[in-house]
C-alpha positions in Angstrom: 0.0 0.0 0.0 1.4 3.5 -0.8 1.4 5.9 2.0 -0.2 9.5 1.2 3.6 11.1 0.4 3.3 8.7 -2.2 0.1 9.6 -3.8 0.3 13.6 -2.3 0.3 16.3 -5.1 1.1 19.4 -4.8 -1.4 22.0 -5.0 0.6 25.7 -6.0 4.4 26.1 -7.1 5.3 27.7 -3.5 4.8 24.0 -2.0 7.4 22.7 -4.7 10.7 22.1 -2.8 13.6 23.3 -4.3 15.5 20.6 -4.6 13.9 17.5 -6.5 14.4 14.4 -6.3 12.2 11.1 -8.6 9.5 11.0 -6.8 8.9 14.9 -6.7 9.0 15.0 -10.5 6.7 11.6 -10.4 4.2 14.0 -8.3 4.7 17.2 -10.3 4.8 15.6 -13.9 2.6 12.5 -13.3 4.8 10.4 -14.9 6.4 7.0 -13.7 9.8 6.2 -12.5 11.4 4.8 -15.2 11.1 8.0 -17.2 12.1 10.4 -14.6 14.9 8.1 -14.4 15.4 8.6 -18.0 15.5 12.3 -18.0 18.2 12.0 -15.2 20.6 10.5 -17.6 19.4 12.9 -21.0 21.9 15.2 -22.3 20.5 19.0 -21.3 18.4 17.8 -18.2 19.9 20.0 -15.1 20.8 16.7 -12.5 22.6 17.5 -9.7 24.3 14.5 -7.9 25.0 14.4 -4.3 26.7 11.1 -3.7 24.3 8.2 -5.8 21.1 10.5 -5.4 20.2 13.0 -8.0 18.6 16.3 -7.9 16.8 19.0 -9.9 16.7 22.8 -8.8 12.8 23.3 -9.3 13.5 26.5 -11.5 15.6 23.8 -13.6 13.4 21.6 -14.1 10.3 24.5 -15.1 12.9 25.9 -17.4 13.9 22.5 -19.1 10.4 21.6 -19.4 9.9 25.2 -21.6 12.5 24.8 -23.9 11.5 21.3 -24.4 7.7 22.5 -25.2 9.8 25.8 -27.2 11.3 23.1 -29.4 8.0 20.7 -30.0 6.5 24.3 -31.5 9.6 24.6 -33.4 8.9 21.3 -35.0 6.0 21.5 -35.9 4.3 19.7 -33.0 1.2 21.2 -31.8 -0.4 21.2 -28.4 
């Protein structure tokens, strides 16, 4: 059973720490795991590693997440 930090999302920016780690970005983006985990190792994705954990500044990650929605547009790709 998942406890409720598991399920939790967060309800305005201001509760967003400022340091994430996976299972922030699993609460914020709604995706699994696995593909936060892939985003840790893209090329361009703003990880910070302490020791084996990794990290994401929240303005980081709001900012990678523009340009990657900037460079859909630029694409052709169309919300």
């Amino acid at each position: 059973m998942m406890d409720s930090k598991e399920t939790s999302k967060y309800c305005s920016v201001e509760e967003i720490p400022l340091f994430l780690d996976a299972n922030d970005i699993v609460r914020i983006l709604g995706v699994s795991k696995t593909n936060v985990y892939y985003m840790f190792r893209a090329d361009g994705f703003p990880t910070i590693s302490i020791g084996k954990r990794k990290f994401v500044r929240k303005e980081k990650l709001f900012s990678w997440l523009e340009t990657q929605e900037n460079a859909a547009d630029d694409y052709g790709f169309h919300r």
